[in-house]
C-alpha positions in Angstrom: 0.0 0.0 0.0 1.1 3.5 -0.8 -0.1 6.8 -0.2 0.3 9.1 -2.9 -0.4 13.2 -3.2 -2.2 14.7 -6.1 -1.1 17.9 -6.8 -2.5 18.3 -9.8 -5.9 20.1 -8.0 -5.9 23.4 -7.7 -7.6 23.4 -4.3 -6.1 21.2 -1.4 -3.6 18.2 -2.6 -5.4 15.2 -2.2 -3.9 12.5 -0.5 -5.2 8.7 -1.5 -3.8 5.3 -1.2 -3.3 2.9 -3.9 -2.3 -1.2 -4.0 0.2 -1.9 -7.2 0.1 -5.6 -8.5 3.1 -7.6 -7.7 6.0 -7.4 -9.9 4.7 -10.7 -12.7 7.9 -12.9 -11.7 10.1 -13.6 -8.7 13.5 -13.1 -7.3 14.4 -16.7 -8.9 13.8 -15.1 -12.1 16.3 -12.5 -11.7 19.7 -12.8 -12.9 22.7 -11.1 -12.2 23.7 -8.8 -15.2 27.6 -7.7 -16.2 29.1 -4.6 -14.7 28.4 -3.1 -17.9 26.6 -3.4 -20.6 27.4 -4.7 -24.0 29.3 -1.9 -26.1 27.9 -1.0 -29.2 29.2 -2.1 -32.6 32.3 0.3 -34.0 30.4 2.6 -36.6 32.8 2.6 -40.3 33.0 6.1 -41.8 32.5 5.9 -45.8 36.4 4.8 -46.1 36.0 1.4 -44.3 37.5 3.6 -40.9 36.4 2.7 -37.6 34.8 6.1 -36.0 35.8 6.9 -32.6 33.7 9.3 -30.4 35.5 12.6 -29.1 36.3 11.9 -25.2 36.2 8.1 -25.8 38.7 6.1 -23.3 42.6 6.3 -24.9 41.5 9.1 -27.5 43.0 11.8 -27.6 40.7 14.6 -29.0 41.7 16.5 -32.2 42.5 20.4 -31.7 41.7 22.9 -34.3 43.8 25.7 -35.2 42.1 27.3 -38.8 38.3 28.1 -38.1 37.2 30.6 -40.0 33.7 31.8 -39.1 30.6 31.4 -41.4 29.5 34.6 -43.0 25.6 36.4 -42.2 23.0 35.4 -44.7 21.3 38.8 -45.7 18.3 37.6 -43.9 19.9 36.6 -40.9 21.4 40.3 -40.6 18.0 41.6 -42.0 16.2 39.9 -38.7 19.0 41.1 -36.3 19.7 37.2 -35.4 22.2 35.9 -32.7 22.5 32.7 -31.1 24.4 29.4 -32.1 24.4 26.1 -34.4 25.6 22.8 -32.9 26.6 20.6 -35.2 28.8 17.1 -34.7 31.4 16.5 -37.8 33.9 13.8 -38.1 37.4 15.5 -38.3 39.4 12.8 -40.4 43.4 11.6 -40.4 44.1 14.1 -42.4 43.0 17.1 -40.3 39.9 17.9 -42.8 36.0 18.3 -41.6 33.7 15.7 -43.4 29.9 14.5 -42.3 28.9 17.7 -40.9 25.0 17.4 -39.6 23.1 20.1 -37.6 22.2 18.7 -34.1 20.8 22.5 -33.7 20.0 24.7 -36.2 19.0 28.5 -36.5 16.6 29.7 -39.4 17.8 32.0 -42.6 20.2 29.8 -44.0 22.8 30.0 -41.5 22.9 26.0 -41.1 23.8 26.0 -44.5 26.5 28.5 -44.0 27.7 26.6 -41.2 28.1 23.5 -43.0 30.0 24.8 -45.8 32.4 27.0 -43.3 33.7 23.5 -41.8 35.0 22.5 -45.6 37.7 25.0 -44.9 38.5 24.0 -41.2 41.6 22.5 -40.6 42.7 20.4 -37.8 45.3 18.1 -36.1 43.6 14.5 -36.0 42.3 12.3 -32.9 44.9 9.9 -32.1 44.6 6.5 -30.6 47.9 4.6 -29.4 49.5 7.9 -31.5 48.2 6.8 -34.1 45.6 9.3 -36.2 42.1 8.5 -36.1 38.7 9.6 -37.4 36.5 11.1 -34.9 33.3 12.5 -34.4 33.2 15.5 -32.6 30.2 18.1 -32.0 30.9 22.1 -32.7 29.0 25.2 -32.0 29.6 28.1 -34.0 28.1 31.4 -32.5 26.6 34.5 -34.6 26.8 37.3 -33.0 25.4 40.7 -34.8 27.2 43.6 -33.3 
């Protein structure tokens, strides 16, 4: 038996008590699980590369150095708009941007701008075991009208 409050009324909470059914097996039918659970299969980038996730264990995160900013569209500067895109990219062996997908976008055509900007990024690659590696890695770029 429990006794729960509903404070969903706009008046005086109501207190009430409930029974829940039993839980439909027994402690017998409990097993004990891993420490952890399974890890998820190695997602392959279009050149047969495993992908690695930035802040994985043993990878070393990629730092970039040449980020120039995306220009205003006319529209965005029309509409006085500031805020910020995140997007996740996969920043290859060779230091270049590829993948790029809005996780969140503004209106105007600044995602577009956005995704073409990160063409022209440059930086040095995630290494595992110091080697270089692929790896995805989230962004925000900021607009900012002054």
């Amino acid at each position: 038996m429990f006794t729960l409050l509903d404070t969903a009324s706009a008046n005086e909470p109501e207190l009430f008590d409930t029974e829940f059914p039993l839980a439909p097996f027994s402690d017998a039918d409990v097993v004990e699980l891993e420490p952890f659970g399974p890890l998820a299969k190695p997602v392959i980038t279009r050149e047969g590369e495993v992908l690695y996730a930035f802040g994985s264990r043993g990878i070393k995160g990629p730092t970039c150095g040449r980020n120039p900013n995306p220009s205003y569209t006319e529209e965005a500067r029309q509409a006085r708009l500031n805020g910020s895109i995140v997007l996740d990219a996969v920043v290859k062996t060779d230091g270049k941007l590829d993948e790029g997908r809005i996780l969140r976008g503004l209106p105007f055509g600044l995602n577009q701008q956005a995704l073409a900007i990160i063409r022209d990024w440059r930086c040095a690659p995630g290494r595992k075991d110091g080697q270089p590696v692929p790896v995805l890695v989230a962004f925000e770029i900021g607009f900012r009208i002054k």
